[in-house]
Each structure stands twice: as C-alpha cells, then as structure tokens.
C-alpha positions as CSV (number, residue, x, y, z in Angstrom):
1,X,80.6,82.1,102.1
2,X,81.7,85.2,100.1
3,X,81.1,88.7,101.8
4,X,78.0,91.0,99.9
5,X,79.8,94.4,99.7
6,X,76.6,96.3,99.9
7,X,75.2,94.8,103.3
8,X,79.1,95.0,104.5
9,X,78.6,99.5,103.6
10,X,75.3,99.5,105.3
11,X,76.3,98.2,108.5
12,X,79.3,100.2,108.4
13,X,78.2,103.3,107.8
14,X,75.1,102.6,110.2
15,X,78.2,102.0,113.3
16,X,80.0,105.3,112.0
17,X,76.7,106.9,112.2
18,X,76.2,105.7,115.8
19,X,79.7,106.8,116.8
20,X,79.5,110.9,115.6
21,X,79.2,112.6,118.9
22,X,79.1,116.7,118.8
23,X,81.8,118.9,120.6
24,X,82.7,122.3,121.8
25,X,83.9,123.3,118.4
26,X,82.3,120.6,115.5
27,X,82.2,117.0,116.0
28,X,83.8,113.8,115.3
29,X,83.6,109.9,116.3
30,X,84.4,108.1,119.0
31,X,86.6,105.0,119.0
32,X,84.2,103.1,120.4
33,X,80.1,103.5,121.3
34,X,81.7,104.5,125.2
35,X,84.3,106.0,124.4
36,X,85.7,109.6,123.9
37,X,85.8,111.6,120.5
38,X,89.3,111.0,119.0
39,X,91.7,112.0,116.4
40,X,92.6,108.5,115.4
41,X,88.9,107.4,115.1
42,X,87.3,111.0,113.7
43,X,90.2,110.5,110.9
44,X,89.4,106.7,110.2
45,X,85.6,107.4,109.8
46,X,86.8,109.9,107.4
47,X,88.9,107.2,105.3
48,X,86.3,105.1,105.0
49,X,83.3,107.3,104.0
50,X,85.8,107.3,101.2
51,X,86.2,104.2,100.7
52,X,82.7,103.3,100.4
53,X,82.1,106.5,98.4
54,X,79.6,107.4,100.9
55,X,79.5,111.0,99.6
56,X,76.0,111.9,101.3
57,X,78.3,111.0,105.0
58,X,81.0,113.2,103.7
59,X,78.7,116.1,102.7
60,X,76.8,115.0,106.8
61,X,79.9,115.2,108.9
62,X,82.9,116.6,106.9
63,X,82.6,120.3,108.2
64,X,81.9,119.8,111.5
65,X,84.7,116.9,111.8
66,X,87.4,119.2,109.6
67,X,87.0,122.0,112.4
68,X,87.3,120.1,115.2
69,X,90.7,118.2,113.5
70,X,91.5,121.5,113.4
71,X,91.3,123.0,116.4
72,X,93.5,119.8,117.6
73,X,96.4,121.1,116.0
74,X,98.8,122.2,118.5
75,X,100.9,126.0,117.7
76,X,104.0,124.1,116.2
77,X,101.6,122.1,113.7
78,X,102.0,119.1,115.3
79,X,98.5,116.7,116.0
80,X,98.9,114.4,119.3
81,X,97.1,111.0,119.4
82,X,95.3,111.9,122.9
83,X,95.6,108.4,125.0
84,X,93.2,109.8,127.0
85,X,90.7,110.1,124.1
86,X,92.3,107.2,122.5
87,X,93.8,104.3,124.6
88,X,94.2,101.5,122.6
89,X,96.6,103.6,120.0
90,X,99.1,106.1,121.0
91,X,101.4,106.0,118.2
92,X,103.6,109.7,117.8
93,X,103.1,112.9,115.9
94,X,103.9,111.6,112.5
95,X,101.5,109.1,112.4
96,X,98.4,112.0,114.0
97,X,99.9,114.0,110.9
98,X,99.5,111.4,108.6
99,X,96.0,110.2,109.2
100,X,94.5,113.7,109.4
101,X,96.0,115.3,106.8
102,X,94.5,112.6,104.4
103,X,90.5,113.2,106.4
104,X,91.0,116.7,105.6
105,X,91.7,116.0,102.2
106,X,88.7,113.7,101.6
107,X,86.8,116.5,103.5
108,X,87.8,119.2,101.5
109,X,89.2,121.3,104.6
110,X,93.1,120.4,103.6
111,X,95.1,122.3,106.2
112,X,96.7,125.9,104.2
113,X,100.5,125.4,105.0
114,X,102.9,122.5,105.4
115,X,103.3,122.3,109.3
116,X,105.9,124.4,111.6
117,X,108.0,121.9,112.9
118,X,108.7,120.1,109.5
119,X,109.1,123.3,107.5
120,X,113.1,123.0,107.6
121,X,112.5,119.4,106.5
122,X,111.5,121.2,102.8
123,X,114.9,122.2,102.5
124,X,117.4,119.1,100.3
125,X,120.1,119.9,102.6
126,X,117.7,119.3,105.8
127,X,116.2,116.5,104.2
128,X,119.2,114.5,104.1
129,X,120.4,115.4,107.2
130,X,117.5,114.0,109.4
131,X,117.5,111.1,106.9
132,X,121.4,110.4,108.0
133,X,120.8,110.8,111.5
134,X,118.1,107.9,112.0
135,X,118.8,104.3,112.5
136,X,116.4,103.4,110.0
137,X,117.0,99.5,111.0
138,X,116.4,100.5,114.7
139,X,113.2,100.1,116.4
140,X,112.7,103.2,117.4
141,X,112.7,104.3,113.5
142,X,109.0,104.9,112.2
143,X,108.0,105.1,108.1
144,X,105.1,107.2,109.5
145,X,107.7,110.4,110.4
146,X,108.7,109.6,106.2
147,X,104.9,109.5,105.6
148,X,104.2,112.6,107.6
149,X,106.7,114.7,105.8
150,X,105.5,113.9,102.2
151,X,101.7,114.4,103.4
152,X,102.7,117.9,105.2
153,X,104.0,119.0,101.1
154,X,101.8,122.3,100.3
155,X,103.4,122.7,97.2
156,X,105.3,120.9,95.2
157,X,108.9,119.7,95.9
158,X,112.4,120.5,94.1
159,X,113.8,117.9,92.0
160,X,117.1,118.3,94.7
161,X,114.2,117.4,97.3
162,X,112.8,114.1,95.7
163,X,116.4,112.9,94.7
164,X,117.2,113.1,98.2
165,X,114.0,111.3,99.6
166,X,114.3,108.6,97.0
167,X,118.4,108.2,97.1
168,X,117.4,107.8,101.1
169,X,114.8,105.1,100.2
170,X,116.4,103.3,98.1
171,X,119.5,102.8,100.3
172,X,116.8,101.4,102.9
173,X,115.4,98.6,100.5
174,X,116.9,95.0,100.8
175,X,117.9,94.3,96.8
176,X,117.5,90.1,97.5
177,X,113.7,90.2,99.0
178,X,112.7,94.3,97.4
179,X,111.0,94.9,100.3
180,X,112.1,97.6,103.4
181,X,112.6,96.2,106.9
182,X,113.5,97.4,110.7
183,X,113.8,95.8,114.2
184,X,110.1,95.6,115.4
185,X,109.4,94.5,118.4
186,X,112.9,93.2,118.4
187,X,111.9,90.6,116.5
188,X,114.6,90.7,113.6
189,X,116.2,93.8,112.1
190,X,116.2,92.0,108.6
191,X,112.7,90.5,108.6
192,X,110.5,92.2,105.5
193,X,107.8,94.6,107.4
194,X,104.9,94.8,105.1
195,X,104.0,98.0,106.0
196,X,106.8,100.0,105.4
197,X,107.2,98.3,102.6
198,X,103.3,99.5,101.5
199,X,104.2,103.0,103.1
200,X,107.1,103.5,100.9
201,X,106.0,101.9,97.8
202,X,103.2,104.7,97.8
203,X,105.4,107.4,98.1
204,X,106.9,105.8,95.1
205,X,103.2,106.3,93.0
206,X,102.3,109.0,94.3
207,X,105.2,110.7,92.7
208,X,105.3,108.4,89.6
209,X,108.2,106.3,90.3
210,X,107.9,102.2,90.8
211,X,109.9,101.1,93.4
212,X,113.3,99.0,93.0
213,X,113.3,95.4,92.9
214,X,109.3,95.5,92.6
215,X,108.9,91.9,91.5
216,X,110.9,90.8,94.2
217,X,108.8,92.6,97.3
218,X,105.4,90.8,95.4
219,X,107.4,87.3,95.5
220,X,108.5,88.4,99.2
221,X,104.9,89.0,100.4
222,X,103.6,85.9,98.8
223,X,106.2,83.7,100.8
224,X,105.0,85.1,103.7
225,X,101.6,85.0,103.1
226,X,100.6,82.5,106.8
227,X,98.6,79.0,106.2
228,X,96.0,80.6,107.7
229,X,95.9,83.3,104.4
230,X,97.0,86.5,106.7
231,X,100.7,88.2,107.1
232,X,100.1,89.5,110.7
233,X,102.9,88.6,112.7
234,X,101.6,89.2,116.3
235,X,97.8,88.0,116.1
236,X,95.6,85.5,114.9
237,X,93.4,88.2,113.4
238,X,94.2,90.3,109.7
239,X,95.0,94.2,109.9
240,X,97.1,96.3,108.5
241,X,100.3,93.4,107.3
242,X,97.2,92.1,105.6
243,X,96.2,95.1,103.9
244,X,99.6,95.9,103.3
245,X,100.3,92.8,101.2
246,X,97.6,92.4,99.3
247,X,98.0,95.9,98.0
248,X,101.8,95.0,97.3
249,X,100.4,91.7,95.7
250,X,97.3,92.9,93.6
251,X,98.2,96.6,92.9
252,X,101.8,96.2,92.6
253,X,101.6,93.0,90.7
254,X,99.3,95.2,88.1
255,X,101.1,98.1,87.8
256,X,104.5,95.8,86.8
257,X,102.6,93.1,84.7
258,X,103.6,90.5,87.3
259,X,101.7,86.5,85.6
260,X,98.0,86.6,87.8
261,X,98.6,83.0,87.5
262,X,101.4,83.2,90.3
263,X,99.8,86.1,92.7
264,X,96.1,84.4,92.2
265,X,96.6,81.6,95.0
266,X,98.0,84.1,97.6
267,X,94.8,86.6,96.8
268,X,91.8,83.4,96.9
269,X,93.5,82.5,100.3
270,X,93.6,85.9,101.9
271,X,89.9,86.0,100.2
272,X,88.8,83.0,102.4
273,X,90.3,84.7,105.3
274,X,88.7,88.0,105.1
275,X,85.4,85.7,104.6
276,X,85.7,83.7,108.1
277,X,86.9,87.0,109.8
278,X,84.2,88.8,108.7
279,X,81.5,86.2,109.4
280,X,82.7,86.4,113.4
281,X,83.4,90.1,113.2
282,X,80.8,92.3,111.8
283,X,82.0,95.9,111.8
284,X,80.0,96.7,115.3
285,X,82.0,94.4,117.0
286,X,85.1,96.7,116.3
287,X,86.3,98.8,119.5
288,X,88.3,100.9,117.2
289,X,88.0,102.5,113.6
290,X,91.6,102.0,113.2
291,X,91.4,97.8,112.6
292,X,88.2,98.2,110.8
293,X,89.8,100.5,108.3
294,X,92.4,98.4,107.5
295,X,90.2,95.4,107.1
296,X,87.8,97.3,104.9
297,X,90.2,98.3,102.8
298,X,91.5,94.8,102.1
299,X,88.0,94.1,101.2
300,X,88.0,96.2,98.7
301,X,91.4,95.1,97.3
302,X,90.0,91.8,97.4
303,X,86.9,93.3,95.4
304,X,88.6,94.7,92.8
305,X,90.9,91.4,92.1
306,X,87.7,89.3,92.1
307,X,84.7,90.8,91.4
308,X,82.7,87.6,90.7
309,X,83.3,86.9,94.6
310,X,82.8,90.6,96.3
311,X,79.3,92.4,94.7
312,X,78.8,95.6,94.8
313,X,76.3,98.5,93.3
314,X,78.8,100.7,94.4
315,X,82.3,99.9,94.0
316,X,84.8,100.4,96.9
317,X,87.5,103.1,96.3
318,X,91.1,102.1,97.7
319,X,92.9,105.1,96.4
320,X,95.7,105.3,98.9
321,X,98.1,106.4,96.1
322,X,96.3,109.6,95.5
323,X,95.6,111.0,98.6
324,X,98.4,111.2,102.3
C-alpha cells in the first residue's frame, strides 16, 4: 500500500503542533509529548515545516522558536545538545551548529556572524591545519565539525579557502567505491558510511562542484542497499543511511545522468520499505523529531522519483543542497 503524502503532512504537522511548548524567552518543541523543550527537536520541527512547505507553521512558530535558539547560544558561539533536555541524542557542538543554523535560516532569524570559536577556521592557513591534525579514518572524527564550519560561513569564502576544504575532501574519498568512510562503531575503518558520504557530497552542490568518482558512490550505495530495501547498519528500522542513499541514488544519479534503468530497482525497494515502516509507524509514534525527519525526508525523495506512487497537492521540498 503506497503512502498519501497529504494525510502523511496533516498528521505531522498536527504532532508538531502538539509538541510547541512556550518558554522563558520564545518557545520551541519538545522531543517528545513528556519531554523537555530541546535544541535538537525545536530545530527538526523547523526542517520539516520546510519540508512540507507548511509556510502558515513557519509564519506560527518561527519567531518565538528563532529567539529561544538564540538565547541557547553559549558566549564562544558554540550550541550544546542539552542531554538533560534531550536524552536520546547527545551528539557534540558541530552537529547543535549544524542543525540550528539551518532552522534559523528557514525561519528567517539566520544568526549575524560566523561563530567565535570557528572564526580562525576562515583563515586557508587554519583550515588546513585542523584538517591535517584529525584522523579522519578514526572514530572519533565527525563530518558534522566539516558541516558545521561551512554552515557557520557569513560571507563568502576565498578561492585559497575552498581549494583547501576540497583538496582535504578529496584526499578523504576512496577512488574504487567514490564514497567517504571512517571507523564507526569500530566496525571497519574502510566500510562506505552513507552519511558522510551525503554530508560531503552537499558541500560539493552547495558550492557547484560534483563530487569525484560520483558514479561510483551511486553504484556503491546500490550494492549496499539491505534485502530488506534500507542501508542502516545498526537497526531493523530506516533513518538517516536510508535518507542518505537514496539522495546519493536519486539526486546524485540526476544531476550526472546516471541510466534510471539501473538506480530504479534500488528506489521501488527502498519505496516498499518506507511503505511497511510507515504503516506501523505513523509520525505520533516517534519519541524524537530527529528519526522522523530523516524518514520524511526520504519520503519526499521517494516522491519526487515516483510521483505516480506518492500524491501530493503540495509537493514535499528536500532542498538540503541550498540551505546548512
């Protein structure tokens, strides 16, 4: 049974509605209905309004929520995911960077000057320094402190600055399978991690490039696609490996010509999986934004690749290229 798109946005958007909770200084959502107003979550919500162009949402909540993201910022410009507020995802700086700086963009609150603490990060020099002294096939090495650099930018970097970032990249890429890889969960330092893969592919758009060796990541992430039609490694259940390669598969595959007829199979199965998901996991069943996102965006991936399967009166807007 295919997914209607439309009762899919109204459920949603009635669950976000339910999770807005005022503060001391605006508002935002909680991870879940018991749960504690969060950065993670009060970003998320924020990702999805625009996702489901729910403008009327945006226009409700976006003040309120920009000035309380705000206020979160601690004096060196860092944002902390709060476990306190946020148990189930405590990921570092970077990532807290990353997610709000992209609400306040859809929000129209963008913050007015690339953070403190990665301000000598704007210097070439810098740039490659901090690049040289990570282990980058280590654990411990995260694409969201790359992520959280380029989506700090308040003006546009030198030429010196993006041949650095990209010679950096492109050093990390494996040429045989095109996609980027580290040791996570010290599983296997040379397995291809989908999404750093995804991550650094968009940096690669959003400044006009196409990545190395692109036809080789989409072949990559097909052969990895599970029987099951997901790419998550650690669970039964699709998130963000899921999103992450079908973006790689459908977007990717587009943007380089790459034959449909050999990417079509992998999208129709990851299709059927989103379907039986979704039919046992309505968005209210979600205890936290952060999943949900990721699954709604592959919705609308998988809307966009086949429209005949995934109605909608208002199309879904995965636009992850445009906006950190």
């Amino acid at each position: 049974m295919s997914i209607h798109l439309d009762q899919m946005r109204r459920h949603t958007l009635d669950y976000l509605d339910a999770l807005w909770a005022d503060e001391s200084i605006g508002g935002g959502h909680k991870y879940m209905p018991e749960g504690r107003v969060s950065i993670l979550s009060t970003s998320n919500a924020a990702w999805i309004y625009h996702l489901l162009q729910a403008h009327d949402k945006i226009g409700k909540y976006g003040k309120d929520a920009s000035s309380w993201l705000k206020s979160q910022q601690q004096p060196d410009g860092r944002f902390i995911h709060d476990p306190a507020r946020h148990p189930k995802y405590c990921a570092g700086p970077s990532h807290a960077l990353f997610v709000v700086s992209r609400a306040l963009d859809i929000y129209g609150c963008s913050l007015e000057s690339t953070p403190a603490y990665l301000v000598p990060l704007l210097s070439a020099e810098q740039l490659d320094q901090w690049f040289s002294a990570i282990d980058w096939k280590g654990e411990s090495s995260s694409h969201h402190d790359v992520l959280a650099i380029v989506a700090g930018l308040k003006s546009a970097p030198s030429s010196a600055w993006l041949d650095t970032l990209f010679s950096h990249l492109d050093r990390q890429q494996d040429q045989d399978t095109g996609c980027w890889s580290f040791n996570w969960r010290n599983l296997d330092a040379n397995l291809p991690n989908m999404s750093r893969s995804f991550a650094y592919t968009n940096i690669y758009i959003n400044f006009g490039r196409i990545p190395p060796h692109a036809d080789r990541m989409i072949e990559t992430a097909i052969a990895l696609q599970k029987p099951s039609g997901i790419w998550e490694h650690f669970m039964d259940l699709p998130e963000y490996f899921t999103m992450d390669a079908v973006f790689l598969i459908w977007r990717i595959g587009n943007l380089i010509h790459y034959p449909l007829e050999k990417r079509l199979p992998a999208l129709l199965r990851a299709a059927d999986a989103m379907d039986a998901h979704f039919s046992a996991h309505p968005p209210s069943s979600y205890d936290q934004l952060h999943s949900l996102t990721a699954t709604l965006e592959t919705l609308a991936l998988l809307g966009e690749a086949l429209p005949e399967r995934y109605p909608a009166s208002i199309p879904w807007l995965f636009d992850w290229t445009k906006k950190f």
